[in-house]
VEXBA-934586 format. One record per atom (N, C-alpha, C, O): z, y, x; residue in three letters. Coordinates in steps of 0.1 Angstrom, whole numbers, plus 5000, padded with zeros to 4 digits. Layout:
# residues N
ZYXala ...
//
This chain:
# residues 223
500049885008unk 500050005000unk 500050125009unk 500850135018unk 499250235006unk 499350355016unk 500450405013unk 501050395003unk 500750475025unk 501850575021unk 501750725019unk 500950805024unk 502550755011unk 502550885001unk 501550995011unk 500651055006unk 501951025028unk 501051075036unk 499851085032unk 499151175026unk 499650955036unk 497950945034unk 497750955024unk 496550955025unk 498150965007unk 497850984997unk 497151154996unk 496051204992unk 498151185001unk 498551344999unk 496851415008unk 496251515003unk 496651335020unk 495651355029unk 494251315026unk 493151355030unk 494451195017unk 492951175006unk 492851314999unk 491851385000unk 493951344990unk 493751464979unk 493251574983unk 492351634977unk 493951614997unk 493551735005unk 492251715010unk 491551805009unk 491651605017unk 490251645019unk 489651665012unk 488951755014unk 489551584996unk 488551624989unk 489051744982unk 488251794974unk 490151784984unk 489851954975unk 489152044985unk 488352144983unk 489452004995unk 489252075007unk 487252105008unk 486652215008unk 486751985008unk 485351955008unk 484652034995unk 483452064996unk 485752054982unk 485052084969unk 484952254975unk 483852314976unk 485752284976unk 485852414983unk 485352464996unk 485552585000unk 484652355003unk 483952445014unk 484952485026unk 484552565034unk 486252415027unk 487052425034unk 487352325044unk 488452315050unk 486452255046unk 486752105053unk 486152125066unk 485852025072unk 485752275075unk 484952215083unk 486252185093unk 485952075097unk 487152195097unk 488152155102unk 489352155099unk 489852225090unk 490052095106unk 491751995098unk 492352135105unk 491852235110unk 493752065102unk 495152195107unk 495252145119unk 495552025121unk 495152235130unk 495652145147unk 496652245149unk 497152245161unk 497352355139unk 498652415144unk 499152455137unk 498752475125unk 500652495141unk 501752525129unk 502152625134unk 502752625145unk 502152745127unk 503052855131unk 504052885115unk 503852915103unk 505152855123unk 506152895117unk 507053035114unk 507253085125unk 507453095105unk 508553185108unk 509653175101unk 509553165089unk 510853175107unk 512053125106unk 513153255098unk 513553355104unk 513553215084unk 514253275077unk 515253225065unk 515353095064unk 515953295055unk 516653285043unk 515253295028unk 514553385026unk 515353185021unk 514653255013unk 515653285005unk 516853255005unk 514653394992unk 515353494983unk 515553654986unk 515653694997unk 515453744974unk 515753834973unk 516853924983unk 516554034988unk 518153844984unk 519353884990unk 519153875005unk 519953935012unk 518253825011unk 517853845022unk 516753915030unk 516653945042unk 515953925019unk 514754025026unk 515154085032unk 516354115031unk 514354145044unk 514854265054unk 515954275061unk 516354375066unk 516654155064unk 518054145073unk 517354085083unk 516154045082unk 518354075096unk 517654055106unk 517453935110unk 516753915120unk 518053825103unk 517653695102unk 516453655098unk 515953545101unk 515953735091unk 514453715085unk 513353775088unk 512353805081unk 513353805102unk 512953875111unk 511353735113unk 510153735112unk 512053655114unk 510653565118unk 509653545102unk 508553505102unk 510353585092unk 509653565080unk 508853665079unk 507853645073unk 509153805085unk 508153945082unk 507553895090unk 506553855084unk 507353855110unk 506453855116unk 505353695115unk 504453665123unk 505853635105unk 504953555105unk 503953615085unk 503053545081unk 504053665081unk 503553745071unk 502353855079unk 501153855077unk 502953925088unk 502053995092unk 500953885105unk 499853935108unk 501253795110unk 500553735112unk 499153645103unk 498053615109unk 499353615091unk 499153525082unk 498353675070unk 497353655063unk 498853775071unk 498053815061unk 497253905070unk 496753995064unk 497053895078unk 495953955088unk 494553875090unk 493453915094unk 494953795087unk 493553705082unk 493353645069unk 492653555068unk 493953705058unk 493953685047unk 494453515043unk 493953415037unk 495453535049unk 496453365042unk 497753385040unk 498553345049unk 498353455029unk 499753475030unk 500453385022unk 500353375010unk 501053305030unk 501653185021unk 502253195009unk 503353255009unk 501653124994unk 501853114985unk 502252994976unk 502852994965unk 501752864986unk 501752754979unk 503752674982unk 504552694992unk 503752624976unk 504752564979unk 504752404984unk 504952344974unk 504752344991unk 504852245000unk 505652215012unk 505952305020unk 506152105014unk 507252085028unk 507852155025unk 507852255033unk 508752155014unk 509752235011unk 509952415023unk 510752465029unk 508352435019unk 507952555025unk 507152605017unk 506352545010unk 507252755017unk 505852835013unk 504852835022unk 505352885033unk 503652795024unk 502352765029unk 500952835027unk 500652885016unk 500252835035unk 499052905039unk 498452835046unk 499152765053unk 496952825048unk 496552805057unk 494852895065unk 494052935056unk 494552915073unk 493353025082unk 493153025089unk 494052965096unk 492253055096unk 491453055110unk 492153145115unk 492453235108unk 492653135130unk 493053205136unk 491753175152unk 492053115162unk 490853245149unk 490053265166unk 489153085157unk 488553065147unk 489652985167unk 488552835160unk 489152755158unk 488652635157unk 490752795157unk 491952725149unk 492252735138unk 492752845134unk 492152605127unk 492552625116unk 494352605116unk 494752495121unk 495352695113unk 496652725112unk 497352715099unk 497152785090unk 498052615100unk 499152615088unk 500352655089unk 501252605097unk 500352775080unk 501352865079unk 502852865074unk 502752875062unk 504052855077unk 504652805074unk 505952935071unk 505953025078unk 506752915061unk 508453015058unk 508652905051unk 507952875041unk 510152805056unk 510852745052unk 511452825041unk 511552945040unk 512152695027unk 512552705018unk 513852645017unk 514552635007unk 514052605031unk 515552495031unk 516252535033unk 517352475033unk 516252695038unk 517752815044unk 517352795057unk 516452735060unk 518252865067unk 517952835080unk 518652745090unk 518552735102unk 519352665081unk 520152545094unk 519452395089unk 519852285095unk 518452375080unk 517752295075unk 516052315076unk 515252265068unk 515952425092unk 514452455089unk 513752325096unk 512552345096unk 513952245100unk 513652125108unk 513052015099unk 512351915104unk 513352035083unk 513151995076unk 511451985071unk 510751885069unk 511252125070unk 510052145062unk 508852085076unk 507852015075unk 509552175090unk 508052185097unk 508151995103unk 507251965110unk 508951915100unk 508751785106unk 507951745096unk 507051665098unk 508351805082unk 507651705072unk 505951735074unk 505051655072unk 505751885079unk 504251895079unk 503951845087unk 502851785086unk 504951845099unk 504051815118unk 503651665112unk 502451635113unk 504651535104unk 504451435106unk 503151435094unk 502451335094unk 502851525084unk 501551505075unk 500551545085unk 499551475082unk 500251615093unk 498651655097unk 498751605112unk 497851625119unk 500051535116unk 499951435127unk 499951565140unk 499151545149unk 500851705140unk 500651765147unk 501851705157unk 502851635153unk 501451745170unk 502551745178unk 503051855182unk 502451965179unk 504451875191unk 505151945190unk 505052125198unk 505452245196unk 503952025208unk 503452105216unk 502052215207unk 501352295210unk 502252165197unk 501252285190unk 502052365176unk 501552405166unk 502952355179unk 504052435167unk 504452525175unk 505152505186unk 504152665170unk 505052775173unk 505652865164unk 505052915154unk 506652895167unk 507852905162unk 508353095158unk 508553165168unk 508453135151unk 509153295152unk 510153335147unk 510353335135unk 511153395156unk 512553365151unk 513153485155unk 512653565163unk 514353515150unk 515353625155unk 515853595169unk 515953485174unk 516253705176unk 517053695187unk 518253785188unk 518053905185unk 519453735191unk 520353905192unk 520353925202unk 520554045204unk 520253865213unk 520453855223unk 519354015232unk 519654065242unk 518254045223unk 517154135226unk 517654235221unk 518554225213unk 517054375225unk 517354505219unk 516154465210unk 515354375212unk 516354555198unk 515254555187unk 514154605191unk 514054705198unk 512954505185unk 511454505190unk 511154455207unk 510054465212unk 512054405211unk 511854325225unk 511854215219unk 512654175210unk 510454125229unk 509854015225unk 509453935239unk 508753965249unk 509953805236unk 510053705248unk 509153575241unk 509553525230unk 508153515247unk 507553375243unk 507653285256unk 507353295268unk 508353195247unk 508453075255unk 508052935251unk 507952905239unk 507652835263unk 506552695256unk 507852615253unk 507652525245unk 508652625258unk 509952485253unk 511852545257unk 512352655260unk 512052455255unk 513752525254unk 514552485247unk 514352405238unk 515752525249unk 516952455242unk 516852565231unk 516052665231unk 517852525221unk 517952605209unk 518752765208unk 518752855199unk 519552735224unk 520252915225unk 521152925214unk 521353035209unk 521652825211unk 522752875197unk 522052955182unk 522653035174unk 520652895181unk 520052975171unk 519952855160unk 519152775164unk 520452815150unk 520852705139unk 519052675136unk 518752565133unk 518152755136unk 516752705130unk 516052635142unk 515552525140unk 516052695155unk 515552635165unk 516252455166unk 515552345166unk 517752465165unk 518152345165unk 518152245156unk 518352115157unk 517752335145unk 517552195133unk 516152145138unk 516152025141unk 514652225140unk 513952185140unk 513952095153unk 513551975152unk 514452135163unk 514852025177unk 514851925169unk 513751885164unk 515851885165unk 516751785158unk 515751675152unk 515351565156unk 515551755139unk 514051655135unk 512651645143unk 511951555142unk 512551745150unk 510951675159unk 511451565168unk 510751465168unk 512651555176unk 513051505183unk 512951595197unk 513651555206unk 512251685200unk 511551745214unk 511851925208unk 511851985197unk 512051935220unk 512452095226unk 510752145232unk 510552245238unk 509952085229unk 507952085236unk 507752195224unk 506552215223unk 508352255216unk 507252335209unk 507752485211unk 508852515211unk 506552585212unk 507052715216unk 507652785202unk 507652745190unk 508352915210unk 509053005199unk 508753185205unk 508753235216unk 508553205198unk 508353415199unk 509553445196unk 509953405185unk 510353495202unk 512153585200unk 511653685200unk 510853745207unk 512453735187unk 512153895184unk 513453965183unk 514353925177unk 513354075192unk 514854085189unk 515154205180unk 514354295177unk 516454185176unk 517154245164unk 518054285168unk 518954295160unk 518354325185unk 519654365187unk 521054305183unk 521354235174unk 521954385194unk 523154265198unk 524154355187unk 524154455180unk 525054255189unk 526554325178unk 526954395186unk 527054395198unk 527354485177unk 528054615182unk 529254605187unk 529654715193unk 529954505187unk 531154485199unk 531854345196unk 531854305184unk 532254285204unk 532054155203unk 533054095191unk 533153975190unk 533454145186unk 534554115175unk 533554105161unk 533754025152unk 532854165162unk 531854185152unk 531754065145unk 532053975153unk 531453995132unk 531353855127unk 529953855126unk 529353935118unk 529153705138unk 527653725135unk 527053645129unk 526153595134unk 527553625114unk 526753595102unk 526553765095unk 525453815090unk 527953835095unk 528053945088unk 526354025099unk 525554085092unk 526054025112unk 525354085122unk 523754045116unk 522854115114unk 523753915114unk 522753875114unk 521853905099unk 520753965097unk 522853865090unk 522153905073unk 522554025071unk 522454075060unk 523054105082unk 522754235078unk 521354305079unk 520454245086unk 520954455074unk 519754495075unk 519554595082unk 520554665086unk 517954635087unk 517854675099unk 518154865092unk 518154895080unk 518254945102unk 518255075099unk 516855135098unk 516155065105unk 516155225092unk 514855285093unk 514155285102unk 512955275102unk 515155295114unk 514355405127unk 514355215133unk 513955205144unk 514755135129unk 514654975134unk 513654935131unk 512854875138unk 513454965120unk 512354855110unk 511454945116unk 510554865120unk 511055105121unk 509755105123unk 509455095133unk 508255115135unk 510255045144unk 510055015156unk 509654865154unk 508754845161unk 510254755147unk 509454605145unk 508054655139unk 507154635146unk 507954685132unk 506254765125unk 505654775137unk 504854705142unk 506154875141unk 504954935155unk 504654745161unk 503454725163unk 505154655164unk 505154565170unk 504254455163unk 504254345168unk 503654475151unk 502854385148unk 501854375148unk 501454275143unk 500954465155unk 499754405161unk 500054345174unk 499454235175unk 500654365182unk 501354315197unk 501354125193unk 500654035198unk 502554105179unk 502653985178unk 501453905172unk 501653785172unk 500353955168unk 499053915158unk 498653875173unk 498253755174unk 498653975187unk 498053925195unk 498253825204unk 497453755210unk 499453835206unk 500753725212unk 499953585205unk 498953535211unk 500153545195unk 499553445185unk 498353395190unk 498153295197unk 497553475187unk 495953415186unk 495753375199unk 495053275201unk 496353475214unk 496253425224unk 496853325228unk 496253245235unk 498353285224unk 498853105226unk 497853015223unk 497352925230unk 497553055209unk 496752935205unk 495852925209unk 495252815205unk 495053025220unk 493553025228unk 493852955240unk 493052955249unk 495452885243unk 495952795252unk 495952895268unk 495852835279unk 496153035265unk 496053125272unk 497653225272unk 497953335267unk 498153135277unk 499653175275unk 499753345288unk 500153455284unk 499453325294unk 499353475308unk 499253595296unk 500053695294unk 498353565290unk 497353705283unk 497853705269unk 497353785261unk 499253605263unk 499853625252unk 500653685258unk 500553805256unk 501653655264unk 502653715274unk 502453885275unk 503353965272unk 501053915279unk 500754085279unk 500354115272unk 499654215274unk 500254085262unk 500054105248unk 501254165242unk 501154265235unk 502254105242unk 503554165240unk 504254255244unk 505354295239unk 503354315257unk 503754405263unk 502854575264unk 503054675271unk 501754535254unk 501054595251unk 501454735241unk 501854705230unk 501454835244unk 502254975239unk 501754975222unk 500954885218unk 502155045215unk 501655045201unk 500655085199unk 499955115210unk 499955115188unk 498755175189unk 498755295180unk 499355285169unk 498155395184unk 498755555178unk 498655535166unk 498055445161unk 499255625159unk 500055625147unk 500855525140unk 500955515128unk 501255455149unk 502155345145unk 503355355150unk 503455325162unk 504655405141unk 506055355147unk 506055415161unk 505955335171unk 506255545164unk 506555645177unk 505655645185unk 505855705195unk 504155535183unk 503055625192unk 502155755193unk 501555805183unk 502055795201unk 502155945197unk 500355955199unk 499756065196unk 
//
């Protein structure tokens, strides 16, 4: 008897085929790592959910469907078809959704990348890395957990540190950014659109300076 997988992967080609969508499969996962719900928009935990939106709706795929207990998308990014991923499991159960996808489209780990908060960064400083421990970040570790492997990259965005160490960092984290914060992550999303498309062009140097790439005028204090 097949298994529910391959059920699922008969269905998808042929919707895929009726639609003109089949010239190639998903060979990657980009993730962004958040709370779903109202009560969390815009806090800094959900930092990886805006920058994978503005990745995803930059080529017109803003995840709507519901699957892998994720909202989902999928688009060309450069001659990569990408499935797009914002877990629906909270964030200490995000390990959940992207294993269930990696093990439907047979991705490995090394082609999942990941976008996530960091406090550890001043806001709008951005670090990509191809593997790693989880750093005390509950989504990085769940997903460890279920792939089994630390092989898949993550983009740290940072959201800045607590304001003094007493600070409680759940209260740090689901809290929200201030104006002059949020337009400084804005100014940074073409940087990360570019970060993106260059990993997945297996061109990690030129994603790297990509992130280091100044805003572009009239964006968030370019002048």
């Amino acid at each position: 008897m097949a298994n529910i997988f391959d059920l699922f992967r008969k269905i998808e080609s042929e919707s895929a085929s009726a639609s003109g969508k089949g010239a190639s499969a998903v060979s990657h996962i980009v993730v962004g790592l958040g709370n779903p719900g109202k009560q969390y928009e815009g806090t800094r935990h959900n930092v990886g959910f805006d920058a994978l939106l503005a990745v995803s709706e930059g080529v017109g795929a803003r995840p709507n469907l519901s699957r892998f207990h994720a909202l989902v998308s999928d688009g060309m990014i450069g001659a990569h078809r990408v499935l797009f991923m914002m877990p629906e499991t909270f964030m200490n159960l995000s390990g959940v959704a992207v294993s269930e996808a990696a093990n439907f489209y047979k991705i490995p780990p090394e082609n999942i990348l990941v976008l996530c908060d960091d406090i550890s960064f001043e806001v709008g400083r951005m670090r990509l890395r191809q593997k790693g421990s989880a750093g005390g970040h509950n989504g990085l570790k769940s997903i460890i957990e279920k792939l089994g492997s630390d092989t898949f990259a993550r983009l740290k965005i940072g959201v800045g540190q607590k304001p003094h160490p007493d600070y409680d960092l759940a209260d740090w984290v689901l809290g929200r950014f201030s104006d002059a914060d949020r337009e400084i992550l804005r100014a940074r999303a073409d940087a990360i659109r570019a970060c993106v498309e260059k990993y997945l062009d297996g061109d990690f140097d030129a994603a790297v300076r990509a992130l280091n790439a100044p805003p572009a005028k009239g964006e968030g204090g370019g002048k």
